[in-house]
PQR file of N, CA, C, O and H, with PARSE charges and radii, in Angstrom:
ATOM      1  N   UNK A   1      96.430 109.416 103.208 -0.4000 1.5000
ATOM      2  CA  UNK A   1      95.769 110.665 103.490 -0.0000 2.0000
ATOM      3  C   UNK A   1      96.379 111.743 102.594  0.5500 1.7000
ATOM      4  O   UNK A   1      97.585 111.903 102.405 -0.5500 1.4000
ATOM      5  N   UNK A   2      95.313 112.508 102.032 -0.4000 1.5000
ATOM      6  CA  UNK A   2      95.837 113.672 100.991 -0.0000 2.0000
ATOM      7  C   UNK A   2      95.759 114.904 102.031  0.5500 1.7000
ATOM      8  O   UNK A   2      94.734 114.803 102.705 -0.5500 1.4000
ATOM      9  H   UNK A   2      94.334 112.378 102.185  0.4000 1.0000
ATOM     10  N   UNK A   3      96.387 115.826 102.304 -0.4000 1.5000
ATOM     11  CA  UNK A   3      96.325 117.109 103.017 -0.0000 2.0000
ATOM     12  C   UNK A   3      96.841 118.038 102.076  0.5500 1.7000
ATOM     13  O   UNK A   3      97.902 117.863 101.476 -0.5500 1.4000
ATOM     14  H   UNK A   3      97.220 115.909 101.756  0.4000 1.0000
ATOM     15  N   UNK A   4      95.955 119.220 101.914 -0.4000 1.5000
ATOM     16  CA  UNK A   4      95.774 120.336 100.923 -0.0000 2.0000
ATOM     17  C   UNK A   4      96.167 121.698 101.101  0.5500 1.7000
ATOM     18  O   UNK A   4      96.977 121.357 101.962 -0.5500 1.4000
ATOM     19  H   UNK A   4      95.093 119.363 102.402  0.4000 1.0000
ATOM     20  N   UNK A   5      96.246 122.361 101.076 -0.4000 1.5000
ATOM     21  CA  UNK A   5      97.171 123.871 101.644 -0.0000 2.0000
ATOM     22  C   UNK A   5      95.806 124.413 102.473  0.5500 1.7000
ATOM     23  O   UNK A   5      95.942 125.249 103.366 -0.5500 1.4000
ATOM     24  H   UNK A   5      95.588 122.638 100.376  0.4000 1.0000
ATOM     25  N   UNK A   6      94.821 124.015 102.205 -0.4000 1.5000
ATOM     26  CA  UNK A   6      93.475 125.055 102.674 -0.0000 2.0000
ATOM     27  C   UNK A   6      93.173 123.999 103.989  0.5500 1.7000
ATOM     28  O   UNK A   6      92.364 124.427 104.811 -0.5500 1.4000
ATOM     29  H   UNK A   6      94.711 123.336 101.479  0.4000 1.0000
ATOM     30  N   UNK A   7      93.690 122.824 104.210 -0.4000 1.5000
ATOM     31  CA  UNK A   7      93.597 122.110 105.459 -0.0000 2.0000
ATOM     32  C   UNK A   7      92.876 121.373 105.181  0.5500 1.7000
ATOM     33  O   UNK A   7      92.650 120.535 106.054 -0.5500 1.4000
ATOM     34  H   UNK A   7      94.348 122.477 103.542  0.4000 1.0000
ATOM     35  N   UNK A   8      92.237 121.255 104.084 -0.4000 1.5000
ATOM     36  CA  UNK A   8      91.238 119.927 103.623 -0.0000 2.0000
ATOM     37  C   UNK A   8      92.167 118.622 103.757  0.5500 1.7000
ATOM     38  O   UNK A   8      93.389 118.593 103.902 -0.5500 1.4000
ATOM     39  H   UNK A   8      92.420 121.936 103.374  0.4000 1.0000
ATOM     40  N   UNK A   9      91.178 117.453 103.662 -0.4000 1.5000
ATOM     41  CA  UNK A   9      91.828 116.575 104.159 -0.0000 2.0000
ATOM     42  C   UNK A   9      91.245 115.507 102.924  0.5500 1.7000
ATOM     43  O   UNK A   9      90.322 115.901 102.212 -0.5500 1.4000
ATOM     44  H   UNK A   9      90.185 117.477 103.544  0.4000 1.0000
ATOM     45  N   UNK A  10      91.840 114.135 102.716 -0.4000 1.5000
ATOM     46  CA  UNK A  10      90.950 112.673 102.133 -0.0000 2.0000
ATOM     47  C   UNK A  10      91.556 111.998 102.271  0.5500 1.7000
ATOM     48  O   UNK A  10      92.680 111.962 101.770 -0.5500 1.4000
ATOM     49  H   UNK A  10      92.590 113.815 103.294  0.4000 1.0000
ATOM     50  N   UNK A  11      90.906 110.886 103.268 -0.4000 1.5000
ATOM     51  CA  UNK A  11      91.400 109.732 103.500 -0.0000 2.0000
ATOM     52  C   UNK A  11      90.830 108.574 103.341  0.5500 1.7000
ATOM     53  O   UNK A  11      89.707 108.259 103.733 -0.5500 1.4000
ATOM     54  H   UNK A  11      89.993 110.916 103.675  0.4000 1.0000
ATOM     55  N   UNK A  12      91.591 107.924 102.766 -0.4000 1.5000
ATOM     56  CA  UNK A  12      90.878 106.064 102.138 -0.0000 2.0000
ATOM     57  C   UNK A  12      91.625 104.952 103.177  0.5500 1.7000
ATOM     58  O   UNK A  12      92.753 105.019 103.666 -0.5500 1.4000
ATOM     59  H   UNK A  12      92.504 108.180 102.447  0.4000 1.0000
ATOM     60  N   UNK A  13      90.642 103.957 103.329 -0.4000 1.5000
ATOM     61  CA  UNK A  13      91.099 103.000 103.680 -0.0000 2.0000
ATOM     62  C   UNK A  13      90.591 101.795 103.044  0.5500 1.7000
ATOM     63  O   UNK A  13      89.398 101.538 103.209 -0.5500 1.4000
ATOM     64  H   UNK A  13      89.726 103.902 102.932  0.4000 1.0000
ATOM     65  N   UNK A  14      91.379 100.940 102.273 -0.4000 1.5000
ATOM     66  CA  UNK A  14      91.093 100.610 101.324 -0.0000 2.0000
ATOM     67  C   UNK A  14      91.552  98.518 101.867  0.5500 1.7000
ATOM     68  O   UNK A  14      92.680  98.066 102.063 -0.5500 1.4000
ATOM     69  H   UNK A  14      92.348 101.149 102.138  0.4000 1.0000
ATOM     70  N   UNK A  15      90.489  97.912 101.934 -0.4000 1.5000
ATOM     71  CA  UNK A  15      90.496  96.413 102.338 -0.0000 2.0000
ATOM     72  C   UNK A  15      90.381  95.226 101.156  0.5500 1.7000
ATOM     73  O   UNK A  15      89.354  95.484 100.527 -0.5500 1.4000
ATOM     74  H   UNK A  15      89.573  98.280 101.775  0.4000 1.0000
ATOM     75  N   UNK A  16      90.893  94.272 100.715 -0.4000 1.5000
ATOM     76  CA  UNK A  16      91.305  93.662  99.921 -0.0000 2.0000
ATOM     77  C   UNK A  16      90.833  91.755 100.293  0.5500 1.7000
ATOM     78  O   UNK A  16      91.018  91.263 101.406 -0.5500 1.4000
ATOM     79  H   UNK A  16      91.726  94.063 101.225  0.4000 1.0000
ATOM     80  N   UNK A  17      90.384  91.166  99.403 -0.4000 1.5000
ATOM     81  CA  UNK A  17      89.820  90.019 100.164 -0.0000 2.0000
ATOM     82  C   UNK A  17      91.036  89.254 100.163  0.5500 1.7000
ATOM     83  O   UNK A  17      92.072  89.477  99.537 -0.5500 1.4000
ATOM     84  H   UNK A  17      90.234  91.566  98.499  0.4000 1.0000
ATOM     85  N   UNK A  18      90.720  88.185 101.068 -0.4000 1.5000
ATOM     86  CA  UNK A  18      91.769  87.252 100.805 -0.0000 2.0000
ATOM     87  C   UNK A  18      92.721  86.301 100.065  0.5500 1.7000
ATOM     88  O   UNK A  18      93.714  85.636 100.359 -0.5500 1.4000
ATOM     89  H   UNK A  18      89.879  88.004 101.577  0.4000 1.0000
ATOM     90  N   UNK A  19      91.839  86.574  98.776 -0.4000 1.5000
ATOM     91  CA  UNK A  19      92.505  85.659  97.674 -0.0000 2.0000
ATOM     92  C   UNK A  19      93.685  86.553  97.187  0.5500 1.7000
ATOM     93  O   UNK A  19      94.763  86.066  96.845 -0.5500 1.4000
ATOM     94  H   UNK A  19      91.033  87.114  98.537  0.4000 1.0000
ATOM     95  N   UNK A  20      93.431  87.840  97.174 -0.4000 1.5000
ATOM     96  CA  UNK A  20      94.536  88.767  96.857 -0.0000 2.0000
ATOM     97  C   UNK A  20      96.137  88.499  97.544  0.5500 1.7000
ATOM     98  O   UNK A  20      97.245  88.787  97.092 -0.5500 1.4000
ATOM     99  H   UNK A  20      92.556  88.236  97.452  0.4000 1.0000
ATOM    100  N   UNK A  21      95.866  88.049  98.397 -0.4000 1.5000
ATOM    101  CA  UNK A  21      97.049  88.212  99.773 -0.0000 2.0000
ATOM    102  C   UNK A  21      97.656  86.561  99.072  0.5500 1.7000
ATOM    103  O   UNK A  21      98.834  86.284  98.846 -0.5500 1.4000
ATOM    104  H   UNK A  21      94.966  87.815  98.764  0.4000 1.0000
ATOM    105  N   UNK A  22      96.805  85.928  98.913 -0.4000 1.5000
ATOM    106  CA  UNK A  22      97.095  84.330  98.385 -0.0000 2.0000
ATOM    107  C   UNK A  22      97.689  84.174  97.048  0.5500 1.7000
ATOM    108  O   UNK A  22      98.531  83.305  96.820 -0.5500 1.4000
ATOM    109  H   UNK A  22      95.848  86.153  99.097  0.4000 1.0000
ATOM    110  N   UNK A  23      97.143  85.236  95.907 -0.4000 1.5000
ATOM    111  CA  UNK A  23      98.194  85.235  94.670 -0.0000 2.0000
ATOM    112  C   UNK A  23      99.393  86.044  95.057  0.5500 1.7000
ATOM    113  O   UNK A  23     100.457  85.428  95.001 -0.5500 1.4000
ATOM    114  H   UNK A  23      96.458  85.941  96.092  0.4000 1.0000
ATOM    115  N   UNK A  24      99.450  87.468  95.491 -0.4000 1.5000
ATOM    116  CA  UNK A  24     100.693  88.051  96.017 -0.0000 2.0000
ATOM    117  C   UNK A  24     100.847  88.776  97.464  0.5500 1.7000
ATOM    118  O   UNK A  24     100.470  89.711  98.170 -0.5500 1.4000
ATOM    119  H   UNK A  24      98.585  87.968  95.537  0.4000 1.0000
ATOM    120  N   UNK A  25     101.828  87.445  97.350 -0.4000 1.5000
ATOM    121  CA  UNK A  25     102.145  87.635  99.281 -0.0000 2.0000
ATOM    122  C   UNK A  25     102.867  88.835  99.761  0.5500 1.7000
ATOM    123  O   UNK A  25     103.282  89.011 100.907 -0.5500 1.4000
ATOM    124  H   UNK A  25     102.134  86.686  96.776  0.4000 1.0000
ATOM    125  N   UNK A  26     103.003  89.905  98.422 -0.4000 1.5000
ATOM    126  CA  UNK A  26     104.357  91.154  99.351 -0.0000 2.0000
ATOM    127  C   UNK A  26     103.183  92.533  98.975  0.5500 1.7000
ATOM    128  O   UNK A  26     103.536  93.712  98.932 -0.5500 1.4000
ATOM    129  H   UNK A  26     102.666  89.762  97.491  0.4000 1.0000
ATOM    130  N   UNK A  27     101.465  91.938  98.682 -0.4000 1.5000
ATOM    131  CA  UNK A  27     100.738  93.149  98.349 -0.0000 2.0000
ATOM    132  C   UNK A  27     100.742  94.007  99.580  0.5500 1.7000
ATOM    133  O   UNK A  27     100.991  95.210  99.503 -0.5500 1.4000
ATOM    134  H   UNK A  27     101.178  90.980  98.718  0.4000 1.0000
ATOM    135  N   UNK A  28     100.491  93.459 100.618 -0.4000 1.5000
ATOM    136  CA  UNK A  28     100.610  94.692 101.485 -0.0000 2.0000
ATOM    137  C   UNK A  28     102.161  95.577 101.745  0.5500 1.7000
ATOM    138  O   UNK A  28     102.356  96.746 102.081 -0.5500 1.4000
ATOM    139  H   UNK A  28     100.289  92.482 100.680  0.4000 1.0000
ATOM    140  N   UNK A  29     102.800  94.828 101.533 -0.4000 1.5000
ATOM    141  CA  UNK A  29     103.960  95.820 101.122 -0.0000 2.0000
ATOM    142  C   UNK A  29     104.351  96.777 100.240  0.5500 1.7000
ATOM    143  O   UNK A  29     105.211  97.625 100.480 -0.5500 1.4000
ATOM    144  H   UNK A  29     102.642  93.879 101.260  0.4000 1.0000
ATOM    145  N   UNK A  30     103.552  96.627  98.906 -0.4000 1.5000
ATOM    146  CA  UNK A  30     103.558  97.409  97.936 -0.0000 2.0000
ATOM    147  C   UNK A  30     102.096  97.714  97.919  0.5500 1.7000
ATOM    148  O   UNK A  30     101.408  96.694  97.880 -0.5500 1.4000
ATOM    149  H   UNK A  30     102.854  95.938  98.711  0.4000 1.0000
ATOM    150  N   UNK A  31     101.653  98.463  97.931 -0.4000 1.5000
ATOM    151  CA  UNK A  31     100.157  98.428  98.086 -0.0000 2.0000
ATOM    152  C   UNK A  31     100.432  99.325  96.646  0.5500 1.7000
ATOM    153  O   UNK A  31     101.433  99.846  96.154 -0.5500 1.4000
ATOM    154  H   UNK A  31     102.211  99.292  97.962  0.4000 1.0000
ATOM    155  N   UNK A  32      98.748  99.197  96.175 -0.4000 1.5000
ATOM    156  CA  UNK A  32      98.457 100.061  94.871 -0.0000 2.0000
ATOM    157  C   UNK A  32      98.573 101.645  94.947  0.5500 1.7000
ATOM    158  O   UNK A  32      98.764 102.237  96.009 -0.5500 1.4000
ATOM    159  H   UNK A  32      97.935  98.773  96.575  0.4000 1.0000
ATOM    160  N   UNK A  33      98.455 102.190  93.875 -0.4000 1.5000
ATOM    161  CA  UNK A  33      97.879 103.691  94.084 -0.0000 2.0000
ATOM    162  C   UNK A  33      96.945 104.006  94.683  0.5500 1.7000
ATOM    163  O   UNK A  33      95.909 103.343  94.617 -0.5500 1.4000
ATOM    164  H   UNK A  33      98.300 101.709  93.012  0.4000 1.0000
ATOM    165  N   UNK A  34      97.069 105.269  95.547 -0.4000 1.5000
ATOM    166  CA  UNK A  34      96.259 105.597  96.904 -0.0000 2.0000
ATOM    167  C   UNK A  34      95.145 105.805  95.643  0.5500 1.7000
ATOM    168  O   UNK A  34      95.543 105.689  94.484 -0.5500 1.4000
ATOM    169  H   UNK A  34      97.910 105.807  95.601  0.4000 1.0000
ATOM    170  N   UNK A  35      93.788 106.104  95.922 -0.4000 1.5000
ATOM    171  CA  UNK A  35      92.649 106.932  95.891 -0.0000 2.0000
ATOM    172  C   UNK A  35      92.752 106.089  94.118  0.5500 1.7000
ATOM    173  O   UNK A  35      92.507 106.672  93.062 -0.5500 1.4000
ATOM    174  H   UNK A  35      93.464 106.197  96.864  0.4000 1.0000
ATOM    175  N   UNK A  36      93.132 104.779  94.247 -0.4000 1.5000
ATOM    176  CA  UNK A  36      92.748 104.100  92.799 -0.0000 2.0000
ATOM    177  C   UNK A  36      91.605 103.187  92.901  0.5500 1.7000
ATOM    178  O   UNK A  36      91.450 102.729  94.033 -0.5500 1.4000
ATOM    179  H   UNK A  36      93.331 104.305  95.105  0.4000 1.0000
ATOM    180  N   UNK A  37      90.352 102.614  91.576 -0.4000 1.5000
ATOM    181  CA  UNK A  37      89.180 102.229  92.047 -0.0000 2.0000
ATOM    182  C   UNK A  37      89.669 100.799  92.582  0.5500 1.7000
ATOM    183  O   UNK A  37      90.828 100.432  92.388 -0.5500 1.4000
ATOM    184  H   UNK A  37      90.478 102.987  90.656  0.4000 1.0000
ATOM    185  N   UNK A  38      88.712  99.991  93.279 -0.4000 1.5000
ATOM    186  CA  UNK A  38      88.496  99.132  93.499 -0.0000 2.0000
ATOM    187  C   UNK A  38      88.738  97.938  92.137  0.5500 1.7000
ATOM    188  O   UNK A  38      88.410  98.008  90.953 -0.5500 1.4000
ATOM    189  H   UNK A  38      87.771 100.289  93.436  0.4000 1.0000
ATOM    190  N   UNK A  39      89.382  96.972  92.845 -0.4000 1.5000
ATOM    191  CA  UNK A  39      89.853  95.787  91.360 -0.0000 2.0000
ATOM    192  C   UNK A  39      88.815  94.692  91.457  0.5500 1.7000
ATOM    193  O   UNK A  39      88.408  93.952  92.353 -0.5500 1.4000
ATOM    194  H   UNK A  39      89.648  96.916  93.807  0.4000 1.0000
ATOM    195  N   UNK A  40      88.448  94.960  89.677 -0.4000 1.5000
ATOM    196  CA  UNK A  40      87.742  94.004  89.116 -0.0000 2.0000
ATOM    197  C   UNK A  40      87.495  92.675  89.799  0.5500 1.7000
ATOM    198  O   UNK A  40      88.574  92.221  90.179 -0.5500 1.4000
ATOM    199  H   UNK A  40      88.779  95.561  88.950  0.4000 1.0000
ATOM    200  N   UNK A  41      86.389  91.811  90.124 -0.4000 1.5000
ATOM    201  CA  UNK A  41      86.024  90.609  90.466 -0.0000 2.0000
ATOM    202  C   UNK A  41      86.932  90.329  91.947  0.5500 1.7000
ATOM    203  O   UNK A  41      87.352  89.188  92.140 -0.5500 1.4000
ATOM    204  H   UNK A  41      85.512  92.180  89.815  0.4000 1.0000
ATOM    205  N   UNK A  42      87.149  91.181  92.746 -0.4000 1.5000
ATOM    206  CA  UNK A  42      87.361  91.066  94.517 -0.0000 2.0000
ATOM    207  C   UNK A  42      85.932  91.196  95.470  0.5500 1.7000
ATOM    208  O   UNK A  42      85.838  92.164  96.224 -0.5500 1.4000
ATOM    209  H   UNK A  42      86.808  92.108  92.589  0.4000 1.0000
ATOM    210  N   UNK A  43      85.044  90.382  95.418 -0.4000 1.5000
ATOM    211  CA  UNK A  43      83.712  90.474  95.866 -0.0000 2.0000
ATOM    212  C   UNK A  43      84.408  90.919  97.400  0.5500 1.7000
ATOM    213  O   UNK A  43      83.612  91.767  97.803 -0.5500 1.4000
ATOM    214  H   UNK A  43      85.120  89.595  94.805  0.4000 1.0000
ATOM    215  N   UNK A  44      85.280  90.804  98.250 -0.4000 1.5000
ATOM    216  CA  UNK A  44      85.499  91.249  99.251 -0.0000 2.0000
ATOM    217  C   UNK A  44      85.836  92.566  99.316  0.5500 1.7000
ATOM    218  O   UNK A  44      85.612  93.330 100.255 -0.5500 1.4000
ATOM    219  H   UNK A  44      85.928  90.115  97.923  0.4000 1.0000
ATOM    220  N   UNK A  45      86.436  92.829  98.184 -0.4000 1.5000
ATOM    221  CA  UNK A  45      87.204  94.410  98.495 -0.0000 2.0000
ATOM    222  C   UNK A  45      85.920  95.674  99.063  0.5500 1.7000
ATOM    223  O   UNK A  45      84.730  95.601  98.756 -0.5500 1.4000
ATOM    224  H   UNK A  45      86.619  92.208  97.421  0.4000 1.0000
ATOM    225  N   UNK A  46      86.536  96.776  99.936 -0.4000 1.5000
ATOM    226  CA  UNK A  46      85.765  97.718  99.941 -0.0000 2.0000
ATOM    227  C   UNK A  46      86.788  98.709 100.342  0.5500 1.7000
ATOM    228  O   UNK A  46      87.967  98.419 100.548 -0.5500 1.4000
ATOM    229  H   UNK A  46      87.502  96.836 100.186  0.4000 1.0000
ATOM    230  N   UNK A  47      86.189 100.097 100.461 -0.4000 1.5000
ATOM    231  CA  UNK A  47      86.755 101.107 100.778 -0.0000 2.0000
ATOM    232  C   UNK A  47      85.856 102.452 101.239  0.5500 1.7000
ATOM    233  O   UNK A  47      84.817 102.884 100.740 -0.5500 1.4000
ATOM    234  H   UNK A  47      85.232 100.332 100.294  0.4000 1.0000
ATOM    235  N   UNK A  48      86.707 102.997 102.475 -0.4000 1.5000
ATOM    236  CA  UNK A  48      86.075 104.244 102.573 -0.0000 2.0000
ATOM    237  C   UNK A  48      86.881 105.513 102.236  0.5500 1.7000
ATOM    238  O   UNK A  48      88.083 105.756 102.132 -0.5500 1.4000
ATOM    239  H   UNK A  48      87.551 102.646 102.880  0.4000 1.0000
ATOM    240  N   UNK A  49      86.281 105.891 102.168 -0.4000 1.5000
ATOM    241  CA  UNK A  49      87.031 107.300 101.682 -0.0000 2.0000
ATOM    242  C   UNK A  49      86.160 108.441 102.620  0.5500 1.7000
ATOM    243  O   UNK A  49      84.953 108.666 102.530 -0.5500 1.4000
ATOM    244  H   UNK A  49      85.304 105.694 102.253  0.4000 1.0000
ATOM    245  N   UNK A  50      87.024 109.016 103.436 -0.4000 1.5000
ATOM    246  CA  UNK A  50      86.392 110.169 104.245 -0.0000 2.0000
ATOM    247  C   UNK A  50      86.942 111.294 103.478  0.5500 1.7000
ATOM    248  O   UNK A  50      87.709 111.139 102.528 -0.5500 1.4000
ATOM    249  H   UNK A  50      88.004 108.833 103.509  0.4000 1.0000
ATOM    250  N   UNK A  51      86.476 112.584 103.972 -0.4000 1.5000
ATOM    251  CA  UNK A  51      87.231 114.119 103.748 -0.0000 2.0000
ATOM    252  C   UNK A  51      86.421 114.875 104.266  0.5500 1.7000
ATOM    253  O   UNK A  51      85.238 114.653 104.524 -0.5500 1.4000
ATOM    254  H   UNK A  51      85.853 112.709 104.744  0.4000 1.0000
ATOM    255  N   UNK A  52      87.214 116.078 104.489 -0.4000 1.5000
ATOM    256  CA  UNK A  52      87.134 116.951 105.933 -0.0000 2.0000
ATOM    257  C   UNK A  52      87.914 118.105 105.846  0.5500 1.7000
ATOM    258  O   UNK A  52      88.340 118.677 104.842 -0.5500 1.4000
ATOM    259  H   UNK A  52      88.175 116.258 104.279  0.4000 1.0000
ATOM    260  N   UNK A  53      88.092 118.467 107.442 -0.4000 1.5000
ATOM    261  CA  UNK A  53      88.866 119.302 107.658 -0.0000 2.0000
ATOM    262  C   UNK A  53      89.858 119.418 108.853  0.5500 1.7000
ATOM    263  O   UNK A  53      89.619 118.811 109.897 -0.5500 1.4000
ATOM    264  H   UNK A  53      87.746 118.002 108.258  0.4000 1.0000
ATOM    265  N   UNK A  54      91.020 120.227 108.705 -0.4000 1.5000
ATOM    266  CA  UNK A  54      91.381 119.874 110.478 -0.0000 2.0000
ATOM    267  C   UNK A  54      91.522 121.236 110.960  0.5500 1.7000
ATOM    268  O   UNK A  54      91.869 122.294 110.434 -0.5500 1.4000
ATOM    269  H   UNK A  54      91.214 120.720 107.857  0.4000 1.0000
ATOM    270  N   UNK A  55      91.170 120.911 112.049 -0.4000 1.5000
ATOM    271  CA  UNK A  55      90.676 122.185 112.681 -0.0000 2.0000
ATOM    272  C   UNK A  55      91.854 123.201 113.330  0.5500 1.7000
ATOM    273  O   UNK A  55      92.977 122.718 113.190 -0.5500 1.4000
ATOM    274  H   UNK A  55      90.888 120.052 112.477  0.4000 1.0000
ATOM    275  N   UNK A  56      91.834 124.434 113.972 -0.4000 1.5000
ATOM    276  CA  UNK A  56      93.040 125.095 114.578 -0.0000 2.0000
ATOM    277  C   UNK A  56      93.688 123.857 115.467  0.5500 1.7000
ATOM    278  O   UNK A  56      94.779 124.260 115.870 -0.5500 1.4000
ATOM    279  H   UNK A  56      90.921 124.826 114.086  0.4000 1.0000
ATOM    280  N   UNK A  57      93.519 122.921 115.789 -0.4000 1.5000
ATOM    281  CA  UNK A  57      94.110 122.128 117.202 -0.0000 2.0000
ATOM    282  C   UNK A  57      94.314 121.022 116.793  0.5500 1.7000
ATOM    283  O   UNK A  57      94.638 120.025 117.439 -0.5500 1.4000
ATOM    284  H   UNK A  57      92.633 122.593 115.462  0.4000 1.0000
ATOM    285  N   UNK A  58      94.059 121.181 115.219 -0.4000 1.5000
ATOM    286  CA  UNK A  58      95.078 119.788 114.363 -0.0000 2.0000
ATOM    287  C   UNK A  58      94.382 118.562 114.576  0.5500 1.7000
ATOM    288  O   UNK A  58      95.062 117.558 114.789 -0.5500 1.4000
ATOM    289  H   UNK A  58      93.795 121.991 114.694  0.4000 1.0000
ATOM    290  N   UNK A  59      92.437 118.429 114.540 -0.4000 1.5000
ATOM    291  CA  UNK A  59      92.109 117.413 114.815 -0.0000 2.0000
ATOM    292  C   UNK A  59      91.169 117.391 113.606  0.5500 1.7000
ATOM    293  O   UNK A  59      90.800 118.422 113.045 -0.5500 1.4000
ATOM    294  H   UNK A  59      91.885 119.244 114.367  0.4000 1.0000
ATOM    295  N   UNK A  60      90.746 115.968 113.179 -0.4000 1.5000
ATOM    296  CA  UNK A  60      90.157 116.273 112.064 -0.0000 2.0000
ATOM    297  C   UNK A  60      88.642 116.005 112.359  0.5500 1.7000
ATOM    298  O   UNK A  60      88.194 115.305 113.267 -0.5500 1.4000
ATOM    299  H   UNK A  60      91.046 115.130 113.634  0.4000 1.0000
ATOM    300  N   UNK A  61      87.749 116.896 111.146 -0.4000 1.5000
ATOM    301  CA  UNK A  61      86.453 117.164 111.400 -0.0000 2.0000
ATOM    302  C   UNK A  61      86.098 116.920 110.268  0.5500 1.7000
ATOM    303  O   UNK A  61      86.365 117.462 109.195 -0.5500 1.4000
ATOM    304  H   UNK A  61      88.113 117.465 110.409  0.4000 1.0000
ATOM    305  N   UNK A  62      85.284 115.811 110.615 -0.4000 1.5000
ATOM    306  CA  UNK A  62      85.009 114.792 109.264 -0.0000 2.0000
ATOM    307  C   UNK A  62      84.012 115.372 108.448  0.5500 1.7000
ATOM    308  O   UNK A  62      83.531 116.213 109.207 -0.5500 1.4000
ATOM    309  H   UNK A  62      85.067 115.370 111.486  0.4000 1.0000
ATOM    310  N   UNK A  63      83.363 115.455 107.316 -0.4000 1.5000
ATOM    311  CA  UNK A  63      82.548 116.069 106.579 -0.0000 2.0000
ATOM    312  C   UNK A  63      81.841 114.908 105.640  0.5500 1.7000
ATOM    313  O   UNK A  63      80.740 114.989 105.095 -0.5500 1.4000
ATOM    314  H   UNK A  63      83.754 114.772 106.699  0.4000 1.0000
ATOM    315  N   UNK A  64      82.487 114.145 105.612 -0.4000 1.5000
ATOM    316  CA  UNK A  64      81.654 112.908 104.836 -0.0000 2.0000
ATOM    317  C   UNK A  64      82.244 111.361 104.552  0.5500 1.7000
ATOM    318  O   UNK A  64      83.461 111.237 104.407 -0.5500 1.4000
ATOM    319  H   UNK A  64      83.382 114.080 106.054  0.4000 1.0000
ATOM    320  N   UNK A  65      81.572 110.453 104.492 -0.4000 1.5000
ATOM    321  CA  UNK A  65      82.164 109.203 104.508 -0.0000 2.0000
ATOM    322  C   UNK A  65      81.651 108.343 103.635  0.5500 1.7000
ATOM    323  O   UNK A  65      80.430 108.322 103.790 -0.5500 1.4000
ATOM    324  H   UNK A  65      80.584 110.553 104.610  0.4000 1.0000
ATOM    325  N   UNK A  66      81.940 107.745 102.933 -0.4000 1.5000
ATOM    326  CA  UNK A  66      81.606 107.105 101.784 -0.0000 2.0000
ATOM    327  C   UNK A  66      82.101 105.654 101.512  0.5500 1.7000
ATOM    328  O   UNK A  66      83.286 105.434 101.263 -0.5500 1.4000
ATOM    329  H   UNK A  66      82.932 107.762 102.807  0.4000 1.0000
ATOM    330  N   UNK A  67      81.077 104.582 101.571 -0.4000 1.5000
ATOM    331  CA  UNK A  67      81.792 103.198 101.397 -0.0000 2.0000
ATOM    332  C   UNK A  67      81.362 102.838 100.020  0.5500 1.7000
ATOM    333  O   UNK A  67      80.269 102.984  99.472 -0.5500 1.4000
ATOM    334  H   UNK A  67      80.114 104.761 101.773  0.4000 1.0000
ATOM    335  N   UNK A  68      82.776 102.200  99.475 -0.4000 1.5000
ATOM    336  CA  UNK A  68      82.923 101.603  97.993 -0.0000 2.0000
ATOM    337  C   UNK A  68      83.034 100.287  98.315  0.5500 1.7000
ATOM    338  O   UNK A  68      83.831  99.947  99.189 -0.5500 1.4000
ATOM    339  H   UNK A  68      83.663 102.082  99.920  0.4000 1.0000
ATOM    340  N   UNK A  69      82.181  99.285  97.594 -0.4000 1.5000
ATOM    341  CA  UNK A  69      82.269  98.138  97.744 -0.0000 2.0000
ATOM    342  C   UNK A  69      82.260  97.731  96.265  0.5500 1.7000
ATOM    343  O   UNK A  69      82.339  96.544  95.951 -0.5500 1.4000
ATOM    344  H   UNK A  69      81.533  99.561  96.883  0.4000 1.0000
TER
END
């Protein structure tokens, strides 16, 4: 999650197929660069990426959602 001085918000969640996990077993430990594209020939991979805002009471108020496959 990126948080911005103006309270904007972007958050990715970013899913990886299984063959990934099968060549390197410590990827979820090191995961890639946040908000980097999707890797070449992972027919599983996808990602969303929301952004928003959070409101006086610190909750967030989503503004858009976007799936990368």
């Amino acid at each position: 999650m990126r948080l911005r001085h103006n309270r904007r918000f972007d958050l990715e969640a970013s899913c990886w197929g299984k063959a990934r996990e099968e060549v390197d077993p410590y990827f979820l430990v090191c995961a890639s660069r946040w908000f980097a594209p999707l890797e070449y020939g992972d027919a599983e991979a996808a990602q969303l990426r929301v952004s928003g805002t959070l409101t006086a009471d610190d909750r967030m108020a989503v503004e858009s959602v976007e799936e990368v496959s």
